[in-house]
N, C-alpha and C positions, 0 to 999 in steps of 0.2 A: 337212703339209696340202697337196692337191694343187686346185690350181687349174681349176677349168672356162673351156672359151673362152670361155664371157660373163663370166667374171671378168676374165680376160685381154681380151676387148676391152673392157670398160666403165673398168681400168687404165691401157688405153693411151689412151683417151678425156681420160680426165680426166691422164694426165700432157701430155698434149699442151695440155690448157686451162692447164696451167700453165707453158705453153712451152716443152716439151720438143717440138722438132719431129718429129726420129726416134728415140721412145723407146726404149730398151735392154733389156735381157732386167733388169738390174736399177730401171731407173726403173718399168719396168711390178710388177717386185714391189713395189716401195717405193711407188708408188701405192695397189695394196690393201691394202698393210700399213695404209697409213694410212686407208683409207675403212674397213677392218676395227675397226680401233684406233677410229673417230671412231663406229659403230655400238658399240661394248663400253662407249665412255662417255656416251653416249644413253642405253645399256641400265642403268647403274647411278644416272643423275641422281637418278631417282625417292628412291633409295635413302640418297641424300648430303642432299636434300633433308630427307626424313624424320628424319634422325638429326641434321640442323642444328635443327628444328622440336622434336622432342622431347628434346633436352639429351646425346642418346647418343653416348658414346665414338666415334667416329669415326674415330681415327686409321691404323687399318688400308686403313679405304675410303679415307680419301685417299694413303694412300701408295700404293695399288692403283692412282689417279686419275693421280697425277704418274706412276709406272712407264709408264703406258700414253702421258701424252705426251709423256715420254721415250721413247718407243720409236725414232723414224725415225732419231734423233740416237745410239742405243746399239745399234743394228742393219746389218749390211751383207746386205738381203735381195735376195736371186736367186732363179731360177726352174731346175730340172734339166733334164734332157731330158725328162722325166716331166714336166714343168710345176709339180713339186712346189717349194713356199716353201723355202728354205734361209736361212740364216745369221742368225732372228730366234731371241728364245727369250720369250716371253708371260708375264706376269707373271701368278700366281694370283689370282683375284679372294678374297678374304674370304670365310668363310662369313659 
């Protein structure tokens, strides 16, 4: 996945709000990794929610859940010269 410069400044933005002063080629990936990661489990709440509500097996979607916030902690990601993500690997979501 390759990164655009508003990826890349809106990464260094927020690794800097987390005090990173002079962010790195990889604090700046590990930042979207993580704004990435925190939009994929927004994007599936609805879903967890739904299947909490109606009695459904579930257990794929949460392990799909923990995988994802495990991710910063089970990842060493960088950026190439391309600007391309390296060193994550994304858990599948469930159909």
């Amino acid at each position: 996945m390759k990164l655009t410069e508003f990826d890349i400044q809106m990464s260094t933005a927020s690794a800097m709000r987390s005090g990173v002063e002079s962010p790195s080629n990889s604090d700046i990936a590990l930042a979207w990794v993580r704004m990435h990661r925190n939009g994929l489990l927004e994007n599936c709440d609805w879903e967890m929610t739904k299947a909490l509500e109606t009695g459904t097996d579930a257990t794929s979607l949460k392990t799909y859940r923990q995988a994802l916030r495990d991710l910063p902690a089970n990842s060493t990601p960088s950026l190439d010269k391309n600007n391309k993500l390296t060193g994550v690997t994304w858990p599948t979501k469930p159909e």
